[in-house]
N, C-alpha and C positions, 0 to 999 in steps of 0.2 A: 504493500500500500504506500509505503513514502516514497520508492521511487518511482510511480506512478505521478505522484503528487510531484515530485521532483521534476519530475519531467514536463510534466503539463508548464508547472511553474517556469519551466527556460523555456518553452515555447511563449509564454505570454510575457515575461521580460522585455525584449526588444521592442515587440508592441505596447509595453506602457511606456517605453523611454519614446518612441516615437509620438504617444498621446501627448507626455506631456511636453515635448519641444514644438508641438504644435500648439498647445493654449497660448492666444496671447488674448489679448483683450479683443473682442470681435467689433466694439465702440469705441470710435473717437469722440473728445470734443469738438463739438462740430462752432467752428464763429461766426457771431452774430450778425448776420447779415444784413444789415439797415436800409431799409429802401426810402431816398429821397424824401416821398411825402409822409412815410409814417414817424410818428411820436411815440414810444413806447409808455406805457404808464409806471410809477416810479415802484408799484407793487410789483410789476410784472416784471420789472428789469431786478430787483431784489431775489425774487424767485426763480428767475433764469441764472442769475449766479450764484444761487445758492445748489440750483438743479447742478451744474457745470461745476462746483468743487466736488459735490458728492460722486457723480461719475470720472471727477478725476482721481477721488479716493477709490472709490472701485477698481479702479484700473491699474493700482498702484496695486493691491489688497490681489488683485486675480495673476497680476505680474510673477509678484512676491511669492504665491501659493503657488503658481508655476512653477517657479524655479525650485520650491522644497519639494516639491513633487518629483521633479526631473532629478533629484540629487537624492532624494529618496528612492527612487526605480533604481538608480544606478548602484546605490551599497547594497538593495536588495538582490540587483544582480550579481554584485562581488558577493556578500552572503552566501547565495545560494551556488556559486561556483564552487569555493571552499568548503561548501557543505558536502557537496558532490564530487570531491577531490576525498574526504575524509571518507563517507564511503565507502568511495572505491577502494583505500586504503586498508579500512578495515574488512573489506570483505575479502583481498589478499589474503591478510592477515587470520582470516578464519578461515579459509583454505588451506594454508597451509597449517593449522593445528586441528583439521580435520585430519587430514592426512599424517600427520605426525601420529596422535591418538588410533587412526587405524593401523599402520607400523608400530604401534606398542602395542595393540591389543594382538596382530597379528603372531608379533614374537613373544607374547604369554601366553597364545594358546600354541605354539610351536615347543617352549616349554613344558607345556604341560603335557602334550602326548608325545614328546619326549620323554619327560620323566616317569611317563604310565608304561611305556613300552620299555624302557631300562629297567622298571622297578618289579617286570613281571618277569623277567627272566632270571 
């Protein structure tokens, strides 16, 4: 089961690093464009710059969470590489004291119907 999960896991990796090198804020501040005849009224000019800090905080706020996101995918990349280096490492590693453990049990029962066939004669 984990190296199923391990696996899925590096598949989907590159595609979040890809998600997130792609957010960037999909809105600009857009400037106010004044025509000639119009007067804006002084609520409405108050309210449009107050509209236009808040989407420039936004922008700041989706930037900012991009970027933890993009550095976030990336150690969970490194993470999960080293995760799957150990492993592998370990699963060597239990191969080879399988096999150890069957060469000792081999040469104790090699022993033992040695010792049954010397000890009946």
């Amino acid at each position: 089961m984990p190296l199923f999960t391990l696996a899925v896991l590096r598949m989907l990796i590159p595609s979040l690093i890809a998600l997130a090198s792609g957010i960037v804020p999909l809105f600009t501040a857009k400037k106010a464009t004044d025509s000639p005849g119009s007067v804006p009224d002084p609520g409405h000019a108050q309210a449009i710059a107050s509209l236009q800090s808040q989407i420039g905080e936004l922008q700041t706020a989706v930037t900012s969470q991009s970027q933890a996101l993009h550095d976030l995918s990336k150690e969970l990349q490194n993470s999960l590489t080293a995760i799957a280096a150990s492993f592998e490492a370990h699963e060597k590693r239990l191969k080879q004291q399988f096999y150890l453990s069957f060469s000792a049990l081999s040469v104790g029962l090699l022993g033992v119907v040695l010792a049954f066939v010397f000890n009946r004669s």
